[in-house]
Biopython code that builds the backbone (N, CA, C, O; Angstrom):
import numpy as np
from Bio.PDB.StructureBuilder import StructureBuilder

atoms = [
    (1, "UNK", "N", (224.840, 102.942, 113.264)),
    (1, "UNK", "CA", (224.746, 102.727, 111.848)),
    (1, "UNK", "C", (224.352, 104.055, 111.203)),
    (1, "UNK", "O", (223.212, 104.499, 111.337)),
    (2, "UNK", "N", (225.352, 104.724, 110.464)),
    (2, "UNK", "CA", (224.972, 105.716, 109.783)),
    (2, "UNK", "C", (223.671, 105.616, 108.699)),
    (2, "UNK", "O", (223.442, 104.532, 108.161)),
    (3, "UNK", "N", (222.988, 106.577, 108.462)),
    (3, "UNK", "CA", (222.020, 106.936, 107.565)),
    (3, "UNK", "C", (222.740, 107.495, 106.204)),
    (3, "UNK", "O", (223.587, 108.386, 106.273)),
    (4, "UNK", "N", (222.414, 107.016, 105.192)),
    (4, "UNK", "CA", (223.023, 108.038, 103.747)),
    (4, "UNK", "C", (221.801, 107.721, 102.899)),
    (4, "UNK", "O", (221.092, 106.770, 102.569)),
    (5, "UNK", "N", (221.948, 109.120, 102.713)),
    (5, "UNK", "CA", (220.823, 109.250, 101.422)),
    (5, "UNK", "C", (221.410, 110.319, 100.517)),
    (5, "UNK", "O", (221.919, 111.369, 100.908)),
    (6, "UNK", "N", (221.272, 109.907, 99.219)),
    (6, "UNK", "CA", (221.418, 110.597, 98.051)),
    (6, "UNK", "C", (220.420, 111.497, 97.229)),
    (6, "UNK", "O", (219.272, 111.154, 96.944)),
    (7, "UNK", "N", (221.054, 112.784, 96.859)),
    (7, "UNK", "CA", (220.194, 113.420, 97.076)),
    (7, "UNK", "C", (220.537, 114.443, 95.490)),
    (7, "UNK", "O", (220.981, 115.577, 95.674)),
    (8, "UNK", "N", (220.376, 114.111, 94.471)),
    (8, "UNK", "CA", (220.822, 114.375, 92.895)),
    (8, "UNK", "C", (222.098, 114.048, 93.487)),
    (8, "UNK", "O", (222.215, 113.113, 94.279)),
    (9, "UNK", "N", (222.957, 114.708, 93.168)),
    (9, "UNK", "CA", (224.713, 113.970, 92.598)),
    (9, "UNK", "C", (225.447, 114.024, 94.155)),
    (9, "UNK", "O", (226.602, 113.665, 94.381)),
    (10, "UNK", "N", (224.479, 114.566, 95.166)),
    (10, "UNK", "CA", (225.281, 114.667, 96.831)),
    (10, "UNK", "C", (224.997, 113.413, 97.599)),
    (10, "UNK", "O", (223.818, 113.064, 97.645)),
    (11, "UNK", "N", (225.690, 112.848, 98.068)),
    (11, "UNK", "CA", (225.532, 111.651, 99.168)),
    (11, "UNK", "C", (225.642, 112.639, 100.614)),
    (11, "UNK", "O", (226.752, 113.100, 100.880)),
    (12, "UNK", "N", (224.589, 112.916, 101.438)),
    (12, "UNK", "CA", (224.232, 113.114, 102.972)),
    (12, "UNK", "C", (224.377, 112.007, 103.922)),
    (12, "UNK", "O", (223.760, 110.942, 103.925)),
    (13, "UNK", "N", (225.406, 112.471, 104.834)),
    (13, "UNK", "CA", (225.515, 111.150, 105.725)),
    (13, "UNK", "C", (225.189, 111.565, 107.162)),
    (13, "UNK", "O", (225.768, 112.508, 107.702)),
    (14, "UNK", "N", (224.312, 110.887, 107.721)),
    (14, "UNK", "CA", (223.571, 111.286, 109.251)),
    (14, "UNK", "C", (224.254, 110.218, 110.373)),
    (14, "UNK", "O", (224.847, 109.185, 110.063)),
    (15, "UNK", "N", (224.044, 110.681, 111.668)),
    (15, "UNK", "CA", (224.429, 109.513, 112.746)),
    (15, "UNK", "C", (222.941, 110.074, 113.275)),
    (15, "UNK", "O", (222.344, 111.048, 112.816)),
    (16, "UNK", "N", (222.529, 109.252, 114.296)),
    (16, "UNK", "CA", (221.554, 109.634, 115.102)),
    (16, "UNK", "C", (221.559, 109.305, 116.890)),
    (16, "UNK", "O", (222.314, 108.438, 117.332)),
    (17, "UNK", "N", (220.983, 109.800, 117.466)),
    (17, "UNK", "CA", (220.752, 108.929, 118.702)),
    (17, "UNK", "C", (219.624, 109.246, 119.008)),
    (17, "UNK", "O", (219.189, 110.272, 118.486)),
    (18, "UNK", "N", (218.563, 108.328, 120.158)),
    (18, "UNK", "CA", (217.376, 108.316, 120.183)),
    (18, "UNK", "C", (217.802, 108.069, 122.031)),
    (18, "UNK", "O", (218.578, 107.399, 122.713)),
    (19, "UNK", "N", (216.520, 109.287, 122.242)),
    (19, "UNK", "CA", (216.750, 109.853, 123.880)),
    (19, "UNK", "C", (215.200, 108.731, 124.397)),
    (19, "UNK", "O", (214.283, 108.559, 123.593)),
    (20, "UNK", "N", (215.186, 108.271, 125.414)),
    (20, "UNK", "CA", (213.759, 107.379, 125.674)),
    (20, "UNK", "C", (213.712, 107.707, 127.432)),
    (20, "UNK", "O", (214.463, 107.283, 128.310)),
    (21, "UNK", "N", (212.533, 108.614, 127.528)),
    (21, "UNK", "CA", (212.120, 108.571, 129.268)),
    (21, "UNK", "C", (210.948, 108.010, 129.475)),
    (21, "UNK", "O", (210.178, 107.539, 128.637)),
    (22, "UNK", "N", (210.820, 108.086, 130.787)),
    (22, "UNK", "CA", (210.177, 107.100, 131.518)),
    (22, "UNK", "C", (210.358, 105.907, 132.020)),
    (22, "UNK", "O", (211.425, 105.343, 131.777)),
    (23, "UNK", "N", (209.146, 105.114, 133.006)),
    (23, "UNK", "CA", (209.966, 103.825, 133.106)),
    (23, "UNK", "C", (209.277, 103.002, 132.546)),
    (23, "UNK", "O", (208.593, 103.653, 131.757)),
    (24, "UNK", "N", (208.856, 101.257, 132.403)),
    (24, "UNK", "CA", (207.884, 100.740, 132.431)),
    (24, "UNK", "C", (206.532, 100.936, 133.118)),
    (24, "UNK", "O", (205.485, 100.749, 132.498)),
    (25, "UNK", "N", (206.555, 101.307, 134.377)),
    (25, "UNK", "CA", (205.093, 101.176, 134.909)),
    (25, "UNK", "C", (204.250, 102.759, 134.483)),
    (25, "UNK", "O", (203.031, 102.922, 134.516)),
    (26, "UNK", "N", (205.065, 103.580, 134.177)),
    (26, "UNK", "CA", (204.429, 104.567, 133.557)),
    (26, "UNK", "C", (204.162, 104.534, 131.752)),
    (26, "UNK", "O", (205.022, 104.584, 130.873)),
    (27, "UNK", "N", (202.928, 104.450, 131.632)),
    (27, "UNK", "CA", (202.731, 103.982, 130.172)),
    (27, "UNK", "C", (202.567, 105.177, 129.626)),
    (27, "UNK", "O", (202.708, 105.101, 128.406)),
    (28, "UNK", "N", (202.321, 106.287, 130.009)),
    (28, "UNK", "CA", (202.479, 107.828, 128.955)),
    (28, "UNK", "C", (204.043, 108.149, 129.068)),
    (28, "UNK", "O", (204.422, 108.936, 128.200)),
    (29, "UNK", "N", (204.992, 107.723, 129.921)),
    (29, "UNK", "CA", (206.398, 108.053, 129.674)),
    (29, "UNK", "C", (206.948, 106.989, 128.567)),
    (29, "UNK", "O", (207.459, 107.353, 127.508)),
    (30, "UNK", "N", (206.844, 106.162, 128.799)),
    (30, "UNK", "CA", (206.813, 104.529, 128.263)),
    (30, "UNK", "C", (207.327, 104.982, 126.905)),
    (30, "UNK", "O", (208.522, 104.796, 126.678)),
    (31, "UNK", "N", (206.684, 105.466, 126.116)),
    (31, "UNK", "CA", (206.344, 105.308, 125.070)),
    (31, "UNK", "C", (206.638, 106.574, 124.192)),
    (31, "UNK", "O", (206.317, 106.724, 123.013)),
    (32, "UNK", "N", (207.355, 107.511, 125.049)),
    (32, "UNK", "CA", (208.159, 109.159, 124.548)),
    (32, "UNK", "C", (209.380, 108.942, 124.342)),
    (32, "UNK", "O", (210.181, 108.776, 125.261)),
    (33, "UNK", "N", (209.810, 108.904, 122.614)),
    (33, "UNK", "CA", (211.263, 108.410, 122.550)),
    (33, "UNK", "C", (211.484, 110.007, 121.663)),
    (33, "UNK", "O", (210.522, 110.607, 121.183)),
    (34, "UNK", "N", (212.670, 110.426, 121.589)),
    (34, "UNK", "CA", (213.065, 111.575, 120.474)),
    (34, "UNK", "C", (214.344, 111.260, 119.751)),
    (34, "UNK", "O", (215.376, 111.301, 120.421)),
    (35, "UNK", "N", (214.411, 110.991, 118.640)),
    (35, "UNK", "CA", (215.264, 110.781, 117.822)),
    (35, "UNK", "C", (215.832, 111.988, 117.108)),
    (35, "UNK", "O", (215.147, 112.737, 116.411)),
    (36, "UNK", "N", (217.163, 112.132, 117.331)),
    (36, "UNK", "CA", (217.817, 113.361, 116.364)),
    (36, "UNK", "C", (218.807, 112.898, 115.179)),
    (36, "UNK", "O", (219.696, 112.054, 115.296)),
    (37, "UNK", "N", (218.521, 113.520, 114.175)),
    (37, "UNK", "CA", (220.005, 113.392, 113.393)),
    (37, "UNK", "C", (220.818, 114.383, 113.339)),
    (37, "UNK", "O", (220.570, 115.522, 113.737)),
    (38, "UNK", "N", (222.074, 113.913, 112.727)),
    (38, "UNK", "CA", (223.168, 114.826, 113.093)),
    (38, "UNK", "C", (224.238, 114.605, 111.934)),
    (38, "UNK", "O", (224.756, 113.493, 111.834)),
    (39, "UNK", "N", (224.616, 115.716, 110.977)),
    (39, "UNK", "CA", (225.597, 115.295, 110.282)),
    (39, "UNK", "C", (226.783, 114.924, 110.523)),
    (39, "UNK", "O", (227.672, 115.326, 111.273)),
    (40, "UNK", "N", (226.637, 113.784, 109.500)),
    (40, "UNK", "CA", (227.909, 113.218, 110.183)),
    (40, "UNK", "C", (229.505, 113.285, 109.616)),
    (40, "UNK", "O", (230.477, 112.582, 109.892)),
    (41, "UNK", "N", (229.377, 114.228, 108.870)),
    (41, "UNK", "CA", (230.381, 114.935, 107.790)),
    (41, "UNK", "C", (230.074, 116.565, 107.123)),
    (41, "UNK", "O", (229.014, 117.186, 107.053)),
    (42, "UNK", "N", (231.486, 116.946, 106.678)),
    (42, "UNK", "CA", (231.638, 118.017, 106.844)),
    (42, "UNK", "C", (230.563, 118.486, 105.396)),
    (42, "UNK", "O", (229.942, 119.546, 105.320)),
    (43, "UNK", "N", (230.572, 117.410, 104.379)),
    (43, "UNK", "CA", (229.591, 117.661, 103.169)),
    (43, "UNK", "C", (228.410, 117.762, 103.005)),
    (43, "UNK", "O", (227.822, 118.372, 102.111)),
    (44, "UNK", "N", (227.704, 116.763, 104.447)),
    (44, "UNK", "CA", (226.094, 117.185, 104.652)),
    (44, "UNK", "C", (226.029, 118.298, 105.319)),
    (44, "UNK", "O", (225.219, 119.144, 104.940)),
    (45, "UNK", "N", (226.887, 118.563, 106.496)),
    (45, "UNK", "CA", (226.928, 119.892, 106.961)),
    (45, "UNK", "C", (226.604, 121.126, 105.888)),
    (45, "UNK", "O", (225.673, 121.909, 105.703)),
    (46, "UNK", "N", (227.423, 120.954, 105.510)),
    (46, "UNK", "CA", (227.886, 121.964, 104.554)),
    (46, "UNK", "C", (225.988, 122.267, 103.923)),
    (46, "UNK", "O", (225.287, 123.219, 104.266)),
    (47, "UNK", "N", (225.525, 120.977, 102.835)),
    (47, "UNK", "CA", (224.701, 121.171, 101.818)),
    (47, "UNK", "C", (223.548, 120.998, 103.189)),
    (47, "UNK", "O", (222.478, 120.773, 102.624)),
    (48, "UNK", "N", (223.313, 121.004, 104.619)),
    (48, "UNK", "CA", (221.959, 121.962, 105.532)),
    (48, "UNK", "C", (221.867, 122.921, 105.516)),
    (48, "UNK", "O", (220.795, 123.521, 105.438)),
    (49, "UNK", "N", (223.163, 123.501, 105.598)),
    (49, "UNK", "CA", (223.170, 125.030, 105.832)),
    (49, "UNK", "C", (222.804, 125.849, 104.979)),
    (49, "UNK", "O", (222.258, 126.902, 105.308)),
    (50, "UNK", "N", (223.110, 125.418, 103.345)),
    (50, "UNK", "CA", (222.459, 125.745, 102.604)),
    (50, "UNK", "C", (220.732, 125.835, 102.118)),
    (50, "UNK", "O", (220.075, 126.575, 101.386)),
    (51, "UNK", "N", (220.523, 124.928, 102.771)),
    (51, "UNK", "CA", (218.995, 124.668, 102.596)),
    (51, "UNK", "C", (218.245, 125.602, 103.845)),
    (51, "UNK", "O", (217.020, 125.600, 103.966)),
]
sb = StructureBuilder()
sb.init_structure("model")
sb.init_model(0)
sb.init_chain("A")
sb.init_seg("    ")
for serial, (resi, resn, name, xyz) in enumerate(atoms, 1):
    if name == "N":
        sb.init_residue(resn, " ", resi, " ")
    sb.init_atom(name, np.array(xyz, "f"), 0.0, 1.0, " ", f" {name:<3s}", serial, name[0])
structure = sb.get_structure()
């Protein structure tokens, strides 16, 4: 499910995926997830690079 957020007159559109290690019986891995976003078009691209 894409992310969009508007941002004055630009619509930014993100995908993400979320990386999760460890297993259950380890409860300090358990619980280490990292989520990235990623544009998901050439127009948010565009208006990061600028920023």
């Amino acid at each position: 499910m894409p992310l969009r957020l508007r941002v004055g007159d630009a619509a930014l559109s993100f995908f993400s995926t979320v990386t999760t290690f460890g297993t259950p019986v380890d409860i300090t891995l358990a619980e280490l997830s990292i989520v990235q976003l990623f544009a998901a078009d050439a127009t948010t691209a565009a208006a990061l690079q600028t920023l």
